[in-house]
C-alpha positions in Angstrom: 80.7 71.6 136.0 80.8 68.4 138.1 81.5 65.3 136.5 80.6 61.8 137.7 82.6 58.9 136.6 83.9 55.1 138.0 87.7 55.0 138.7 88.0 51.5 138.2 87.1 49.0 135.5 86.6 46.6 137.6 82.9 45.6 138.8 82.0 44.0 141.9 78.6 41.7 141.0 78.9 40.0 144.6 76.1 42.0 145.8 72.2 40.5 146.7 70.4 42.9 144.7 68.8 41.4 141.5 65.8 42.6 139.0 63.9 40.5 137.2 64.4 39.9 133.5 61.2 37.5 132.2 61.9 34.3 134.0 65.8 35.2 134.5 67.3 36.8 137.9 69.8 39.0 136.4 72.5 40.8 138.8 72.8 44.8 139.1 76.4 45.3 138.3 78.1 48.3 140.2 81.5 50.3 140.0 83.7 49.5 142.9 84.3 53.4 143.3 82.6 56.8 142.1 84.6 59.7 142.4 83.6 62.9 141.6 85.7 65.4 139.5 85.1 69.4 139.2 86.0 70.2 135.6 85.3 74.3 136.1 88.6 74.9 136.1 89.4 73.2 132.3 86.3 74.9 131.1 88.0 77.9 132.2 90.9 78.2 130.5 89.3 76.8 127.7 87.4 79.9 127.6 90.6 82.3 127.7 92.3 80.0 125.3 90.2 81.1 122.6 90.0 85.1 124.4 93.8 85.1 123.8 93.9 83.9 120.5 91.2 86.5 119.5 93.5 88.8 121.0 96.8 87.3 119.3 94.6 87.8 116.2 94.1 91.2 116.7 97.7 92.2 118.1 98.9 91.3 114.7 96.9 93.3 112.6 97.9 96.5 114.9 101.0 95.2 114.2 101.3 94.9 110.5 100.0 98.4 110.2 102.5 99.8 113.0 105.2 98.4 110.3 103.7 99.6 107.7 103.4 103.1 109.0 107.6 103.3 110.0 107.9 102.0 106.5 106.3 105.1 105.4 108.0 107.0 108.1 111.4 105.9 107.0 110.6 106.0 103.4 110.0 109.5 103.7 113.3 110.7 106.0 115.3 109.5 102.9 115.8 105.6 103.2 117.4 103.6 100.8 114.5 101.5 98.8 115.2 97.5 99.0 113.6 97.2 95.3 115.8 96.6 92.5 117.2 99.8 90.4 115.7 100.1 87.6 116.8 100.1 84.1 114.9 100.7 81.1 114.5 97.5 78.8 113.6 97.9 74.9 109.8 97.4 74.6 107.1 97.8 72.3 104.6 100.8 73.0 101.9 100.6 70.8 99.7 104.0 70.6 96.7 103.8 72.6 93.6 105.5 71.7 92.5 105.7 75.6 95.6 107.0 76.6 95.1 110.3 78.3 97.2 113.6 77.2 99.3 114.0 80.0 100.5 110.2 80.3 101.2 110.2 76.5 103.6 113.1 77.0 105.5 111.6 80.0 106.1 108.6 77.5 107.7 111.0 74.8 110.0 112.1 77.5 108.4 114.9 79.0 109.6 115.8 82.7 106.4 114.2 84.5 106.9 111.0 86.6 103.7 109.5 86.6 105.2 106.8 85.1 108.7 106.1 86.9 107.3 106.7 90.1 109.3 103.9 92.3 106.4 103.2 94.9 106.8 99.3 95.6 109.4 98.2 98.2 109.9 94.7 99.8 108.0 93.6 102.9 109.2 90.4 103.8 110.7 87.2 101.9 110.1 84.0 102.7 111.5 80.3 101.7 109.1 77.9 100.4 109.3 74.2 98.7 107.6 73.2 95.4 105.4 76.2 95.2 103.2 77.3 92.0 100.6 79.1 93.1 99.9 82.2 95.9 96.7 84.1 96.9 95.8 86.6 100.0 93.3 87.2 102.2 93.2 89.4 104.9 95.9 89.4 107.0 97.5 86.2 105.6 99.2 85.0 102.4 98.7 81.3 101.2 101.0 79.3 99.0 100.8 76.2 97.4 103.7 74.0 98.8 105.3 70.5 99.0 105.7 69.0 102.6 108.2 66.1 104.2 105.7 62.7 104.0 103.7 62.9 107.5 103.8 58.7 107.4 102.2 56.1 105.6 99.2 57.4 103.4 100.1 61.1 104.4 99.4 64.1 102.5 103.1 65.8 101.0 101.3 68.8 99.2 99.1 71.4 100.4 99.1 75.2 101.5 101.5 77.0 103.6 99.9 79.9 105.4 102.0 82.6 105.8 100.8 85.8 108.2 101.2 89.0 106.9 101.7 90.6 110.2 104.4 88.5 110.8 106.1 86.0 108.5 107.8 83.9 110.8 104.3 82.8 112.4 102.9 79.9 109.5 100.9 76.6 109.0 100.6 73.9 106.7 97.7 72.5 105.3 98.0 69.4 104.4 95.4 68.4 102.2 96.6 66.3 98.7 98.8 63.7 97.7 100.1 65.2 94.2 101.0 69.0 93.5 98.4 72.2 94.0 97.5 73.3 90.7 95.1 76.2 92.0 94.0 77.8 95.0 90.9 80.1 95.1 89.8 81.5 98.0 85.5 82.8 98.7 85.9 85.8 99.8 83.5 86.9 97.3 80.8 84.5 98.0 78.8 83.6 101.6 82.3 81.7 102.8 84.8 83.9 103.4 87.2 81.2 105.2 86.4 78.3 103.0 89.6 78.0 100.6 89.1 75.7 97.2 92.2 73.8 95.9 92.6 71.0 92.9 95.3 68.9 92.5 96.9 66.5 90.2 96.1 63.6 92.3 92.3 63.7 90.6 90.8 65.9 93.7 89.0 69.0 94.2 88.4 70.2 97.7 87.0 72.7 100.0 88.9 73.4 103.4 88.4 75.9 106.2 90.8 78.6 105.9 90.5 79.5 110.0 90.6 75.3 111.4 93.1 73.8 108.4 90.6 71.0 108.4 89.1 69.5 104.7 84.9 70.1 104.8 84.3 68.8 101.2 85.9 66.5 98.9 85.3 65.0 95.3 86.9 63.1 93.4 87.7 64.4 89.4 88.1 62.1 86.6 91.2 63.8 85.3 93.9 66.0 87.3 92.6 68.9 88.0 94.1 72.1 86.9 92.3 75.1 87.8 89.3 76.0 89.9 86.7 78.6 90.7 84.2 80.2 92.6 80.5 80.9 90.9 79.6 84.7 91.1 75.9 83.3 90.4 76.0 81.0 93.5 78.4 81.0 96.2 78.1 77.3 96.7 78.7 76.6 93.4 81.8 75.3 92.4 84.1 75.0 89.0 86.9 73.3 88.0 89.0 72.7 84.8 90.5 69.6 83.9 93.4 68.2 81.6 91.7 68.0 78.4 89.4 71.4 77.9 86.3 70.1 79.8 84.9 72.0 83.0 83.1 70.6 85.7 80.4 71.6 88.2 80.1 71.0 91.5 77.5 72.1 94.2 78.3 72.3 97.6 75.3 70.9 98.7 75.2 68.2 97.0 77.8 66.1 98.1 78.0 63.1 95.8 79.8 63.9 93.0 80.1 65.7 89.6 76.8 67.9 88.8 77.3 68.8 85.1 80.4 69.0 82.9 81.1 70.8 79.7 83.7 70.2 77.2 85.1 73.6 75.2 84.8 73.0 71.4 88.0 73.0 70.0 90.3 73.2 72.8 92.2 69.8 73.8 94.4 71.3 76.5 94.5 71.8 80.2 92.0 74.3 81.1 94.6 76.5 83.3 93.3 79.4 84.3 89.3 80.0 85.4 87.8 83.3 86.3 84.3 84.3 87.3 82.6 87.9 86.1 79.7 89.5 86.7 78.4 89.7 83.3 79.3 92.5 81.4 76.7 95.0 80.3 76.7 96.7 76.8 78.3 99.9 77.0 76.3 101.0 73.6 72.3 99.4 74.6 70.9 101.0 78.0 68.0 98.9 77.4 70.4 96.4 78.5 71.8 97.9 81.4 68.2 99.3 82.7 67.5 95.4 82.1 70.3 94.2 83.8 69.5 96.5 87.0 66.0 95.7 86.8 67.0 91.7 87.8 66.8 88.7 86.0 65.5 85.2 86.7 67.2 82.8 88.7 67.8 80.7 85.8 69.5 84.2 83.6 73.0 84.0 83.9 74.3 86.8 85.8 77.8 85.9 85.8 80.6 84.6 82.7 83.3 82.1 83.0 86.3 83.1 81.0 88.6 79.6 80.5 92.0 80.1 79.7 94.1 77.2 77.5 97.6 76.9 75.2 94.9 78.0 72.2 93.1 80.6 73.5 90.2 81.9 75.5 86.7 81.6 75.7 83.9 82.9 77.4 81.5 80.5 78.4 78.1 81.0 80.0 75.9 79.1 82.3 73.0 79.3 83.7 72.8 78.2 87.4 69.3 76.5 88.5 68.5 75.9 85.0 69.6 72.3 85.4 71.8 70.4 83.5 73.6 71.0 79.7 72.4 74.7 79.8 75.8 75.5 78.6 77.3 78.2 75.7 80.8 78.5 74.7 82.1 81.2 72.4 86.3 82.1 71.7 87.2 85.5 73.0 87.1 88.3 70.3 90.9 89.4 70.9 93.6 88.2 69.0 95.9 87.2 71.6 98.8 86.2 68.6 100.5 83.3 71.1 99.4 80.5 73.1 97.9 81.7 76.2 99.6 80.8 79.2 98.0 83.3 82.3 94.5 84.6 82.3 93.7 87.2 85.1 91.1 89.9 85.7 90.1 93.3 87.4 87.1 93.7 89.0 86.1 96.6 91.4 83.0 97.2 92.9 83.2 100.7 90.7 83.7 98.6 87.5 81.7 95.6 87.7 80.0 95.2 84.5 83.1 96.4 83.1 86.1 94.0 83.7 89.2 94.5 82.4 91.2 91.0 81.4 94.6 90.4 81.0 95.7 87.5 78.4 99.6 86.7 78.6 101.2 85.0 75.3 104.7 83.4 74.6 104.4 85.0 71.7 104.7 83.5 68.0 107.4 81.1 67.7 110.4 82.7 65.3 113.4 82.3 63.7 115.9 81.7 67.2 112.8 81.6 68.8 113.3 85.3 70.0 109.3 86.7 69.4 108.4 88.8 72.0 106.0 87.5 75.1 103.1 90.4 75.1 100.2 90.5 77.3 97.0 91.4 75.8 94.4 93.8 77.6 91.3 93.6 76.3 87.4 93.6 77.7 84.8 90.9 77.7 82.2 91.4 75.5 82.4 94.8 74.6 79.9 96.4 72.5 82.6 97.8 70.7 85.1 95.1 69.6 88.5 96.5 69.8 92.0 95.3 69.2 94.0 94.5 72.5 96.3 96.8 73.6 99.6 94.8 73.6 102.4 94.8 76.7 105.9 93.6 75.9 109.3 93.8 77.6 109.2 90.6 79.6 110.5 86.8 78.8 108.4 83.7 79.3 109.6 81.0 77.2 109.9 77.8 79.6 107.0 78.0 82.3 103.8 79.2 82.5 103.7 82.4 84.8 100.6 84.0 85.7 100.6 87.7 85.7 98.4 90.0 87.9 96.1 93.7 86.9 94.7 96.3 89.2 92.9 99.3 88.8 94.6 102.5 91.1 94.4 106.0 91.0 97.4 107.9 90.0 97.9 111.4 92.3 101.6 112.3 91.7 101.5 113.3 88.1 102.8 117.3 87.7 100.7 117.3 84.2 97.2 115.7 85.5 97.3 116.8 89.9 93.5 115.6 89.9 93.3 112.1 90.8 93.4 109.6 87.3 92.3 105.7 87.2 95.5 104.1 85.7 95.4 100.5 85.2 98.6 98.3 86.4 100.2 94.8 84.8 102.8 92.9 87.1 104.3 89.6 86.0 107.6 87.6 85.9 110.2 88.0 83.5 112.2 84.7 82.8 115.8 86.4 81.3 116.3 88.6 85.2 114.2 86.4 87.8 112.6 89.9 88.6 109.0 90.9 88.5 108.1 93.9 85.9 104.8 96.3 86.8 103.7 97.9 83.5 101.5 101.4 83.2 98.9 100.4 81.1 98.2 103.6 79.9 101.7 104.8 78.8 102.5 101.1 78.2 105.9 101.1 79.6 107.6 99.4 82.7 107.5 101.5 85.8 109.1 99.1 88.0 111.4 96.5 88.3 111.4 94.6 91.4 114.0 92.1 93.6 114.6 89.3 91.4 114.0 85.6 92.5 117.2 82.8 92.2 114.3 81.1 89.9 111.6 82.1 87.2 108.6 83.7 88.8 105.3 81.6 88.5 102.4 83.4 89.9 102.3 87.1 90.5 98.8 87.7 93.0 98.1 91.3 94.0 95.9 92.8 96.9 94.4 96.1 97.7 94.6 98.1 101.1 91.4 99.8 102.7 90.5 102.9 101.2 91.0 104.7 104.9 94.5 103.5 104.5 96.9 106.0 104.9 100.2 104.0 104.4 100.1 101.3 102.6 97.8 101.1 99.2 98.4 97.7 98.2 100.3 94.5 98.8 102.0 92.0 96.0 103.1 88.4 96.3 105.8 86.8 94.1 106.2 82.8 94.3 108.6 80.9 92.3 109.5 77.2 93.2 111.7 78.1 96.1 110.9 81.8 97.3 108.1 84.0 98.2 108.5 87.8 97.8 105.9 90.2 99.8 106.0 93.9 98.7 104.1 96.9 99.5 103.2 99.8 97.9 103.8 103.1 100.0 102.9 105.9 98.1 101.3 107.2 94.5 102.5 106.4 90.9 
């Protein structure tokens, strides 16, 4: 490309040339020099700027899973594990009507280790500032964190991004002026990179994962607390507020608030917000040949559990319906505590039958010693049944959020066929460590490194079903520290 441009800002007007201008003899004004520039070369290595970072993007994926296969490797020859030892706590087991034979005898004592197995060990740690909240994507890990002021009027609190390849390669986002509350990234909806964050400085914002740079913005009437993505509609957006009301956005509308509901009956923050795909009846096949037949635009496809100190509710709305289409009813399990993490498995294999996790403090006591439990239930069964209760862990002082996951359990001597086993991991305030409960036996399987302070957000990930290393990553955060593990071989 050739490029014409003056190399002076000086201009001569001394020449005879004029043009007329209605009765006025105006001057043609001329550069004193032209000089003529061949940018080809820029354009260039513009061009194998971005080739090498594609290529830089792909040499650390072949990387993280060359590490994860010596992990394997060395796992296997006999190598000490860097996860804690593990010692069995008291805890309360329930009996569970779903729990299969096999699992029920390795919890009397029986010789099977399906649920001992040790299977998580640590991938990296990492220190971080101010943190609350962590999520993953693919091939990165993002935390909320608090930054040194970048000048007058610059943001302090944002996300870190943290590659998974390699931890020492990172980027800050800086994007709020008060702490992260929430992060929630799309990769369930048409924007995969686009990353949704609210904050206590009265924002809610979209930003793109891949250029760190802030495409939407709007301003809340109340700190945000938690936000989400609509199943319904990947450009619509949710978030909770301080005082039980949640508000809806549309990302193409740009203005401001869309519609807001307030929950009946619940006057605190609004902390935790999760998008389902509505369940379907277990007990009505009309209403699952309905449900697969399609509904209207207006039908809502999708539920919207909210999560407060007094409970949980299902709420439901109906997206291109318009405005004040909105029904809220309190969740059917007794959770016996004030709720203080809400989280939620949903596979492609179980879609219209989630399975939600509700973590208590537990009813206050004499001492104050009740038990912390977390409650397992599912949304809108047609079979209301009690939740089956977890217990073993501390959380008396913050508000940790847990994490569930569905897996497939292949070690057991009593059951060799592959079983679904469902997984718990959250923080435990008395050791700083991070528990993983089987749900089905109800006991602890795992106790992992602990962190110096309480653990606040436990986020897990699973691997690619052609994985033949590593089945599935977990992220710890606590104010200071970030602990990656990974999961190497069966329960």
């Amino acid at each position: 490309m050739w490029l014409l441009k003056p190399t002076s800002a000086i201009f001569s007007i001394s020449f005879p040339v004029f043009f007329s201008c209605g009765n006025l003899r105006c001057p043609v004004v001329h550069p004193d020099q032209v000089t003529v520039e061949d940018t080809s070369k820029i354009d260039r290595l513009v061009r194998e700027l971005d080739h090498e970072k594609c290529r830089r993007s792909q040499a650390e994926m072949e990387l993280i899973r060359l590490k994860v296969q010596i992990s394997a490797l060395t796992q296997q020859r006999g190598a000490p594990s860097t996860s804690a030892p593990y010692a069995p706590a008291p805890q309360h087991r329930p009996p569970l009507a779903s729990v299969p034979q096999h699992c029920r005898a390795a919890e009397q004592g029986s010789s099977s280790d399906c649920a001992t197995a040790k299977t998580w060990s640590t991938a990296f740690e990492a220190a971080t500032s101010g943190s609350r909240v962590v999520q993953m994507a693919s091939g990165m890990v993002l935390v909320s964190a608090a930054f040194p002021a970048a000048g007058a009027g610059g943001s302090t609190f944002g996300v870190t991004k943290i590659s998974l390849a390699d931890p020492r390669h990172s980027e800050a986002v800086r994007c709020h002026s008060q702490p992260v509350r929430d992060v929630k990234l799309g990769g369930q909806t048409s924007h995969p990179t686009l990353m949704l964050t609210t904050s206590l400085d009265k924002t809610l914002k979209v930003t793109d994962a891949a250029t760190n740079r802030v495409v939407l913005s709007y301003e809340l009437p109340r700190p945000g607390w938690s936000c989400e993505w609509s199943r319904d509609d990947g450009n619509v957006l949710y978030c909770g507020s301080l005082r039980g009301e949640v508000l809806l956005f549309d990302m193409r509308m740009t203005g401001s608030i869309l519609d807001r509901f307030e929950v009946a009956g619940c006057n605190a923050p609004l902390h935790s917000l999760i998008s389902l795909d509505k369940p379907v009846p277990r007990a009505t096949p009309a209403g699952a040949a309905k449900a697969a037949s399609g509904d209207s635009l207006s039908s809502p496809r999708s539920i919207l559990l909210c999560g407060s100190l007094g409970g949980v509710w299902e709420v439901s709305h109906a997206v291109g319906a318009g405005t004040g289409d909105w029904s809220a009813s309190p969740c059917q399990a007794a959770l016996g505590g004030a709720c203080v993490s809400l989280c939620a498995s949903q596979t492609p294999s179980s879609f219209h039958d989630p399975l939600v996790v509700a973590s208590t403090r537990g009813v206050a006591g004499p001492g104050d010693d009740a038990p912390a439990a977390h409650a397992l239930f599912r949304p809108r069964s047609a079979e209301p049944e009690a939740a089956h209760l977890l217990r073993g862990h501390v959380c008396r002082l913050v508000m940790s959020r847990a994490a569930v996951w569905t897996d497939s359990v292949t070690n057991c001597a009593a059951a060799p066929a592959p079983i679904s086993c469902a997984f718990v991991a959250s923080g435990d305030e008395s050791s700083g460590q991070v528990l993983v409960w089987n749900c089905a036996t109800g006991g602890v399987v795992q106790r992992l490194r602990p962190h110096s302070t309480p653990v606040l957000m436990v986020q897990h990930m699973s691997m690619e079903k052609d994985s033949a290393t590593c089945r599935g990553i977990l992220a710890s955060v606590s104010e200071s520290e970030l602990k990656v593990y990974r999961r190497m071989t069966d329960f």
